[in-house]
N, C-alpha and C positions, 0 to 999 in steps of 0.2 A: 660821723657814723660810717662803720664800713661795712663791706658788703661780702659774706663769707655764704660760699658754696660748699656744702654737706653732704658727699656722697657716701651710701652702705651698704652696704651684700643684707638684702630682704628679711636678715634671719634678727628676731628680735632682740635675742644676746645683742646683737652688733648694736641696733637701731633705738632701742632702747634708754641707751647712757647718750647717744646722739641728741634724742630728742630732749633730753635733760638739760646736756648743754647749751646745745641752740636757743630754749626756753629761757638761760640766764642770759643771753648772750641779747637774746634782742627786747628784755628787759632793761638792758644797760643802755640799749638803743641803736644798738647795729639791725642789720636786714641778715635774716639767713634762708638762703634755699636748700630746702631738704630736696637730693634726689636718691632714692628707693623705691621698693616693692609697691603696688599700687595699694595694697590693705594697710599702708601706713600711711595715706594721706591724710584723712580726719582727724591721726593723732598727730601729726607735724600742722596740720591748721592750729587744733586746738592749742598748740604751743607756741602760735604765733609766725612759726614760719609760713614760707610760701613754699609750695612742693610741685615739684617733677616728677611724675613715675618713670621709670626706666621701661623697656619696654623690650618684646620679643625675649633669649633665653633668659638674661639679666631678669627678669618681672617673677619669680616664681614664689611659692606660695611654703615656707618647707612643714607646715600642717598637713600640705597634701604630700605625702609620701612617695605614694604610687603613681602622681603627677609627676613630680621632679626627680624624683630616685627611683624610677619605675622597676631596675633592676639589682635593687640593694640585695635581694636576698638571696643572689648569683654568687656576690663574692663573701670572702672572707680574708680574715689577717692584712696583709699588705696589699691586695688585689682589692680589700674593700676599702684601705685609707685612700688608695691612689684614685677609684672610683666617686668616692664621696670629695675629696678634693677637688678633681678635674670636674666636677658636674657643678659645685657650688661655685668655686672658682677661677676656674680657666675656661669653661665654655663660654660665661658671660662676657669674657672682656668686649667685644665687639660690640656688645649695644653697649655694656656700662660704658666706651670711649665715646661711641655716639652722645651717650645723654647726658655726659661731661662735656664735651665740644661743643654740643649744640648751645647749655647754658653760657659759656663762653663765649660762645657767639654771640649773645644778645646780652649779657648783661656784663660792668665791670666789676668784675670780680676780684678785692682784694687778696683774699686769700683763700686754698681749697682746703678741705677736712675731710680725710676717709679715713674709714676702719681699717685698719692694718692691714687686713688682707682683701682691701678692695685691688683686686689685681687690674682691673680697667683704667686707673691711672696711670698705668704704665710706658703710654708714650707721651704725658706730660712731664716726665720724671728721667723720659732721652734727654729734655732738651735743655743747655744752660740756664743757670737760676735766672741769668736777667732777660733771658726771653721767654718767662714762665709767671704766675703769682707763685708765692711760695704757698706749698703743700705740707701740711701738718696732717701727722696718722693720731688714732687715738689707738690703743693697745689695749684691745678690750680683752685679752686673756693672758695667759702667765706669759712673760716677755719671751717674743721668739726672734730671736736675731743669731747666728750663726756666732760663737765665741769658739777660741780656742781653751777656756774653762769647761764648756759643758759639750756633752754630747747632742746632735740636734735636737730641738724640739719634736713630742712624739713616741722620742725614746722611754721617757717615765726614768732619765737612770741621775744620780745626783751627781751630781760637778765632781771637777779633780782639779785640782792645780801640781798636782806633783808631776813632776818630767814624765813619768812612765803613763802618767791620767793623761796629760794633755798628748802621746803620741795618741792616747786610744780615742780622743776626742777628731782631733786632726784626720786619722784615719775612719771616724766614723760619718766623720760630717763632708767628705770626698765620699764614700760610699754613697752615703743617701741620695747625695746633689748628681751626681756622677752615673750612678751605676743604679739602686733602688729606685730613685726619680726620675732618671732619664728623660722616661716616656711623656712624664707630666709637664718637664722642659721644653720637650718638642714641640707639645700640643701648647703648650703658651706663645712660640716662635710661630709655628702656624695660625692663630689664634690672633696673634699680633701684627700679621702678615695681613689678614683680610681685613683687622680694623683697621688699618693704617696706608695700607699697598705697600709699606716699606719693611724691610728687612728689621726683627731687633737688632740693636748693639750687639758685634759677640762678646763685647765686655761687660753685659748687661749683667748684674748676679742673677740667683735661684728665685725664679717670681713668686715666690710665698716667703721670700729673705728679701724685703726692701727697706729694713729699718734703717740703713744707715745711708738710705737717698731720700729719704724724708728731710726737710729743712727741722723739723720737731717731730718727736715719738712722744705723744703726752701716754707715757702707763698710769691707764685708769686701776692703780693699783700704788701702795705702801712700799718703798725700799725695801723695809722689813720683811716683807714677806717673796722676797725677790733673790736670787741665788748672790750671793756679792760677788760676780763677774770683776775681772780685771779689766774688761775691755771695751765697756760698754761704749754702744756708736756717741756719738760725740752731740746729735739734737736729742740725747734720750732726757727729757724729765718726766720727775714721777711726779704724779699731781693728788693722786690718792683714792682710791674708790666712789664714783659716784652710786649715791643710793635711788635706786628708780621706784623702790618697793613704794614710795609716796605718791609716784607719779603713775601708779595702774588705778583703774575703776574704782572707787568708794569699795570697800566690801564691810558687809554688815556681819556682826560678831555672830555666831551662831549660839542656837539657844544652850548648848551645853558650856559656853565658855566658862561661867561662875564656878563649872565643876572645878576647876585650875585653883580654884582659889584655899584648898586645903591642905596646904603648902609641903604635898608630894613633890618628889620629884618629875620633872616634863621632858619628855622627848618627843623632837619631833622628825619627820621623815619623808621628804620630798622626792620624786622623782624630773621635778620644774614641770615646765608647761609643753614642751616639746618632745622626749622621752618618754614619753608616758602612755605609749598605747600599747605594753603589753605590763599590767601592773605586779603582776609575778617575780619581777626581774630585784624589784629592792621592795616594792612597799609589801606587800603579800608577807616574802619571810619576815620584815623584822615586824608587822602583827604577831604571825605563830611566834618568831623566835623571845616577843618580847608578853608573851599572853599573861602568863605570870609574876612579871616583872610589878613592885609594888609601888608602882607612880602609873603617871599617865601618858598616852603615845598617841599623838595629837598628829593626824593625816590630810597632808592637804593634794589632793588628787592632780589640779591643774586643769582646770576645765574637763576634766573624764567625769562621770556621774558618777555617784555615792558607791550604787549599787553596785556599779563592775568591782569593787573593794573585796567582795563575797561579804562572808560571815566576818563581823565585829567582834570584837572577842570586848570584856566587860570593862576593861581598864582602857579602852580606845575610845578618841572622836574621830568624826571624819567629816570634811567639808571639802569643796572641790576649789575656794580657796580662802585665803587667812589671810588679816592684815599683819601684816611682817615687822610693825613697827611697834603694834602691841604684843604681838606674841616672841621677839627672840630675845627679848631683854630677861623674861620668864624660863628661856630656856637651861637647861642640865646637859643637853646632847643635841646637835643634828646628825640625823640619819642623812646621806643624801649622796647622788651618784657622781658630785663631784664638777658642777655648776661654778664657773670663777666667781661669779657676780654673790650667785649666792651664799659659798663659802667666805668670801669676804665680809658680807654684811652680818653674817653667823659670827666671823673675827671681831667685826667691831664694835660685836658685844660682849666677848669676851665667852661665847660656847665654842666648848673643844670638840669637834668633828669626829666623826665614824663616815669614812668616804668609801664607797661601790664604785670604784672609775669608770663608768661608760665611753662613751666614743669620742673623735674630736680632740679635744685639747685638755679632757678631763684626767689622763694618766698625769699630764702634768701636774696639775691641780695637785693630784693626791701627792706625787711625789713632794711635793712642800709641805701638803701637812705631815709627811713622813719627818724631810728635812730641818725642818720647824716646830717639832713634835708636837703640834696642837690639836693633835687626836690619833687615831690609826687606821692606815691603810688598807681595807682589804683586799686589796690587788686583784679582785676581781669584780664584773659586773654584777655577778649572779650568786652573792653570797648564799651560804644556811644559815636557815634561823636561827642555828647553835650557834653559828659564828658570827652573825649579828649580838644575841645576845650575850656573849660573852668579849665582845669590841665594847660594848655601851657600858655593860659593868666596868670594864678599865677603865672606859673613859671617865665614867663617872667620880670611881674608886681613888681616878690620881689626881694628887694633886699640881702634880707635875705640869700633865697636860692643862690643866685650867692656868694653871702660873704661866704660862705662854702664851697661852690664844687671851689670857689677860693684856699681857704686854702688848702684843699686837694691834690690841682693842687700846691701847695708850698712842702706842705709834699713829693710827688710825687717825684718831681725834686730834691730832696734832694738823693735820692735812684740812685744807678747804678746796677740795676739787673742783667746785665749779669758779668758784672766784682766781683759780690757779688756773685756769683752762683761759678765761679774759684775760686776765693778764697776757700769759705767755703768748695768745695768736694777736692782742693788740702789738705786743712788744716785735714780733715778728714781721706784722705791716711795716711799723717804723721802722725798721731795720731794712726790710727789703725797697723802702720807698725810694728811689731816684735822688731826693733831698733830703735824706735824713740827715745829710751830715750839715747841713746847711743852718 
């Protein structure tokens, strides 16, 4: 049995496919300690682990908005990426190193597990492998690692490999780190200065680029669906999308579900569980834009009440949430603001997407189902209902895009995430162990 410690930035994207894992992991019969947000302890018990909350700026809560991002609605464009960055990730580092050390202190711990951009392992990842456990990221969104193929992550722009692509890559990915990020670099050096009292490295890379200081980058994600970089860091495997939709609350089918069963066509259209408190932004228009459309537009709110939906138009349901495992095999289309997790599991059943890229890592998102053409992009957050419904008609219409987000759904199946997840961090113990070779 070994003993793997699970650190995560609070936000349930990250925490999520965590607890999935961990849940297989110490069914096999290892010990894992979740450490995150304090509203995640009941669901790391009930998975069997043992859990740490993280504590002071690290503990925050991102349902409360105006708690943790008190002044989201100051900035805009690059002044709010760098803001929402620096607040979820760079401020924490100093208790997340606290509430890493501290486990390390008391317990042996074989091997560490954070989410990609837990940047609080940052000064476990100064110091040589053999005076460290080896550290495994999970890459819980489209892979972000600095290539000279692609433009940084963020950008939303798709790969080049021709001489003239890769100068604008080169030159764009020095910009960002260099000159756009700067500030966010500082605040990481500073940041890292109070967790630690020492100096970072100055050869330390960009603290949101640590994939290629991970001993393993498990991408909870399909090759396939991934840019085919030249240069990928050398612990990068792909293990495949874990599906969590199994592992949320029982939800019970709501009374209008049998209406589905008239073998119209079904859309549906989420905003997730976290973007969704102004519902104007995607679900609103594609109601209007889809009122007359002659199938059905199945609405899952995300914890918001029915009501805030407004007016139902006659070919809609609406439930605040839906089980995902009967409803996306039924699907024609998802609407949706472009969710990794959820795009994926939309992929691997073979429905072609209509993406609204909201904030975060979702431009990327969409830019693949651009590049993948398993649906279409609307490059923006705040579609029209025209141009909702006239994305869902294509979608619908080609065949194309379904012949894709089909294959993808082939690639998909092919993958066992969680049994790929044991493997790989058992195989990393023994490798990292003193006698392996013995």
């Amino acid at each position: 049995m070994a003993t793997f410690l699970f650190a995560s930035n609070p936000l349930y994207g990250h925490v999520a496919p965590m607890l999935a894992a961990g849940r297989h992991l110490v069914t096999a019969g290892h010990r894992v300690i979740m450490l995150t947000g304090s509203r995640f302890a009941d669901s790391a018990r009930d998975a069997g682990m043992d859990f740490v909350p993280l504590t002071g700026r690290a503990d925050f809560d991102e349902r409360d908005l105006d708690g943790y991002l008190p002044d989201l609605d100051r900035h805009s464009g690059l002044a709010l990426s760098q803001y929402q960055l620096q607040h979820n990730f760079i401020h924490p580092i100093p208790d997340q190193w606290a509430g890493v050390r501290s486990v390390l202190a008391d317990d042996d711990v074989d091997a560490v597990v954070v989410d990609h951009l837990f940047a609080g392992i940052a000064p476990l990842l100064t110091r040589p492998s053999g005076e460290r456990p080896p550290v495994a990221a999970f890459g819980i969104g489209p892979l972000a690692q600095l290539s000279r193929d692609a433009a940084p992550a963020g950008m939303a722009l798709s790969p080049s490999w021709s001489p003239w692509g890769r100068l604008r890559n080169r030159a764009l990915n020095f910009a960002v780190v260099n000159i756009a990020f700067r500030g966010t670099q500082k605040l990481a050096r500073t940041m890292y200065q109070e967790a630690t009292g020492t100096s970072l490295p100055s050869d330390f890379p960009f603290i949101l680029d640590l994939a290629g200081l991970f001993d393993r980058l498990l991408q909870l994600g399909p090759r396939e669906f991934e840019y085919p970089l030249t240069d990928f860091v050398p612990g990068l495997r792909f293990v495949g999308p874990v599906d969590t939709s199994r592992s949320n609350r029982p939800v019970s089918l709501p009374l209008w579900w049998d209406e589905l069963d008239d073998g119209r066509p079904i859309v549906h259209v989420t905003q997730g569980t976290v973007a969704n408190q102004d519902l104007s932004t995607l679900i609103r228009p594609t109601l209007d834009g889809l009122a007359e459309f002659d199938g059905h537009v199945v609405v899952s709110t995300g914890n918001v009440p029915v009501k805030s939906v407004g007016p139902i138009p006659a070919n809609a349901h609406v439930a605040e949430f839906l089980p995902y495992d009967l409803l996306l095999p039924r699907l024609d289309a998802l609407v949706t603001n472009g969710g990794y997790g959820t795009v994926l599991l939309a992929l691997s059943h073979g429905v072609p997407i209509v993406v609204a890229p909201g904030a975060e890592d979702k431009p990327e998102v969409a830019a693949r189902v651009d590049f993948f053409d398993v649906g279409v992009n609307l490059r923006t957050s705040q579609p029209t209902p025209a141009r909702i419904a006239q994305a869902v008609s294509e979608v619908i219409g080609s065949d194309d895009h379904r012949t894709n987000a089909a294959a993808i759904a082939t690639a998909i199946a092919g993958y066992d995430p969680l049994e790929s997840i044991r493997a790989e961090l058992e195989a990393l113990i023994r490798t990292a162990a003193p006698d392996s070779t013995a």
